[in-house]
N, C-alpha and C positions, 0 to 999 in steps of 0.2 A: 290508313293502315288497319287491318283487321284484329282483331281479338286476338288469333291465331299468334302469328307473327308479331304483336306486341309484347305477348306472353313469352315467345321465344327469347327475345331481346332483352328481356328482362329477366329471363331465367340467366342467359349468358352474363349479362352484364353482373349480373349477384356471385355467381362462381367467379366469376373475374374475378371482379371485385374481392371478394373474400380469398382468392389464392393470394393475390397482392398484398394483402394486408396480411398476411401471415394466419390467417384462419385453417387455411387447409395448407400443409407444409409437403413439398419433394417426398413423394414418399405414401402419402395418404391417401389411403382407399374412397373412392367419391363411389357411393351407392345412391341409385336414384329414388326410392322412396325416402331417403333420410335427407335427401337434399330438397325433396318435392314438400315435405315435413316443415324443413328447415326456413324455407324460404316461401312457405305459405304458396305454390304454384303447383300445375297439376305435372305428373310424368311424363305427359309430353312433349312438353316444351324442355323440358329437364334432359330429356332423353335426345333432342333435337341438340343442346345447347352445346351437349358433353360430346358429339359425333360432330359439332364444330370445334369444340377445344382440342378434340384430339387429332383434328385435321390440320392443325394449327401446330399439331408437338407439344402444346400444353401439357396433355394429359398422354399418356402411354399403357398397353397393353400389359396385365400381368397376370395371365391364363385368361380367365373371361371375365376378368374385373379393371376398371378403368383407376389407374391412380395417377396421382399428379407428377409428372415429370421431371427429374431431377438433370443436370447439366456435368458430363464430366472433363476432364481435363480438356481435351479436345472442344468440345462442344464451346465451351466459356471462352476459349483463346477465340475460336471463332469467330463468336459473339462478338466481341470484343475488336477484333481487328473490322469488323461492318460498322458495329456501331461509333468509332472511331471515324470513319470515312463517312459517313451520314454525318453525323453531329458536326464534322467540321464544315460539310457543304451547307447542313443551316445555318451556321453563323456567320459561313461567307454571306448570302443569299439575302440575311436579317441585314447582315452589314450595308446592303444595297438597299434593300424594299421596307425596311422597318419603319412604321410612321414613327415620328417623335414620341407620342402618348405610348406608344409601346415600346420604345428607348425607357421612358420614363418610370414602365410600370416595372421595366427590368431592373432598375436601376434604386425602384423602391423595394422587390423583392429582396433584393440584395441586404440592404441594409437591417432589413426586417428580420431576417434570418442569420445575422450576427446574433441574436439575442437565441437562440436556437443552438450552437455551438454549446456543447458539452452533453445535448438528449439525439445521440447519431437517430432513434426511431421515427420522431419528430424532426428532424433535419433533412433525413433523410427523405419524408414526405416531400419535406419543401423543395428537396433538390428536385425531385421529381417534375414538383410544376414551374421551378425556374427553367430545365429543359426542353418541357412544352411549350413554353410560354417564347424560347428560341425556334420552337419548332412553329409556332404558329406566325413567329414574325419573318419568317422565311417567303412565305406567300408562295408557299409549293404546293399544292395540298396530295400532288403523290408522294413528295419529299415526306411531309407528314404523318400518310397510313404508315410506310414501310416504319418510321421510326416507333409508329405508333406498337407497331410488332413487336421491333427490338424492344422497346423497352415492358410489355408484354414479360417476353420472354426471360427478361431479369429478373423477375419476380421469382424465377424459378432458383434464384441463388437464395442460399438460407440466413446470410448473411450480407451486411453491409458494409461496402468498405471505409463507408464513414465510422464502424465504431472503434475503427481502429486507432492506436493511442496518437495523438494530435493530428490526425488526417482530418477533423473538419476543422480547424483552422486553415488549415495550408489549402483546403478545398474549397474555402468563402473568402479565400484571398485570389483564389485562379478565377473565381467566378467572377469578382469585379475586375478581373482585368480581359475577361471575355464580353462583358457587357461597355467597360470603355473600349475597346477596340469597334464594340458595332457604333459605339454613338459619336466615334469618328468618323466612320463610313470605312475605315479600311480592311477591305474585304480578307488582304493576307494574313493580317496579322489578328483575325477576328477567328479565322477557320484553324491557323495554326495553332490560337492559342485556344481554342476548345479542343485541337485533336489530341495535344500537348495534354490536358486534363482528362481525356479519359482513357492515355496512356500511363500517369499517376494511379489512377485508379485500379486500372489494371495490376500495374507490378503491386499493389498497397493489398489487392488480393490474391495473388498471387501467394506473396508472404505472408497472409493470413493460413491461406490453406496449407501451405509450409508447417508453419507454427503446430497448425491443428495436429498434422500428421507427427507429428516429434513428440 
């Protein structure tokens, strides 16, 4: 790979990154010498990375300035009903192709992020790579980029449905029972009970932005 193109990849991946993690929020004006600044890379790549983000929906037009993309009603329900039907056909698919050792690592994840319940920020992360970590035991790998999108594009919600008052309990209790379901192998009741959870999740924000609005 060349300089060029490595540069680019790494200007992308750093704006990702950083919208994900709450650095740049729904809303925020991304200027490319502040980010070229910011992240020690030169404006080209920068300027490359942000005409990928925003081809992506990432980022959105606000006169001739690039900001980060905010989700609204519509948009989120959307989301939401995709990523429902994805998430469940990887846990079908895990339920079929998962080696054991990746049964196992699930099944360690799980436990490990009991201790995590009550910090939704840090939970949250973790939810994150317990979904990949169903995504990658799918053995899809286009199954994989699109989810790789969806979940991309969450990042654009400002909030978490886990900070909500006991949703990560009831949320690390669906999760071991999505991860026993794959290390049964049974495919139905592995897809249902993942689409099952992030139809929870959904109404859990729903009610959130309810709440907010009142």
């Amino acid at each position: 790979m060349n300089q060029s193109r490595s540069n680019q990849k790494d200007a992308y991946a750093l704006i990702l990154e950083a919208i994900d993690s709450g650095v740049y929020k729904p809303g925020d004006r991304l200027v490319e010498s502040d980010l070229a600044e910011r992240f020690g890379v030169s404006r080209t790549p920068i300027r490359e990375a942000l005409q990928r983000l925003e081809t992506q929906s990432l980022l959105e037009r606000d006169g001739r300035s690039l900001i980060v993309a905010s989700l609204d009603h519509n948009q989120m329900a959307e989301l939401y009903v995709v990523r429902r039907e994805l998430e469940g056909l990887a846990a079908r698919l895990a339920a079929r192709h998962a080696t054991e050792e990746e049964i196992r690592v699930l099944q360690e994840m799980v436990e490990a992020d009991d201790q995590l319940v009550g910090d939704p920020a840090a939970l949250s992360k973790a939810n994150r790579r317990f979904h990949e970590q169903i995504h990658l035991a799918s053995h899809n790998r286009y199954l994989v980029q699109q989810l790789d999108l969806v979940h991309r594009t969450m990042a654009l919600m400002a909030t978490t449905s886990l900070a909500a008052e006991g949703r990560s309990e009831i949320a690390q209790c669906e999760h071991k029972g999505i991860v026993d379901a794959i290390s049964r192998r049974d495919e139905d009741a592995a897809g249902q009970a993942l689409k099952d959870h992030i139809s929870i999740a959904f109404m859990t924000r729903l009610k959130q932005d309810a709440k907010g609005r009142s």
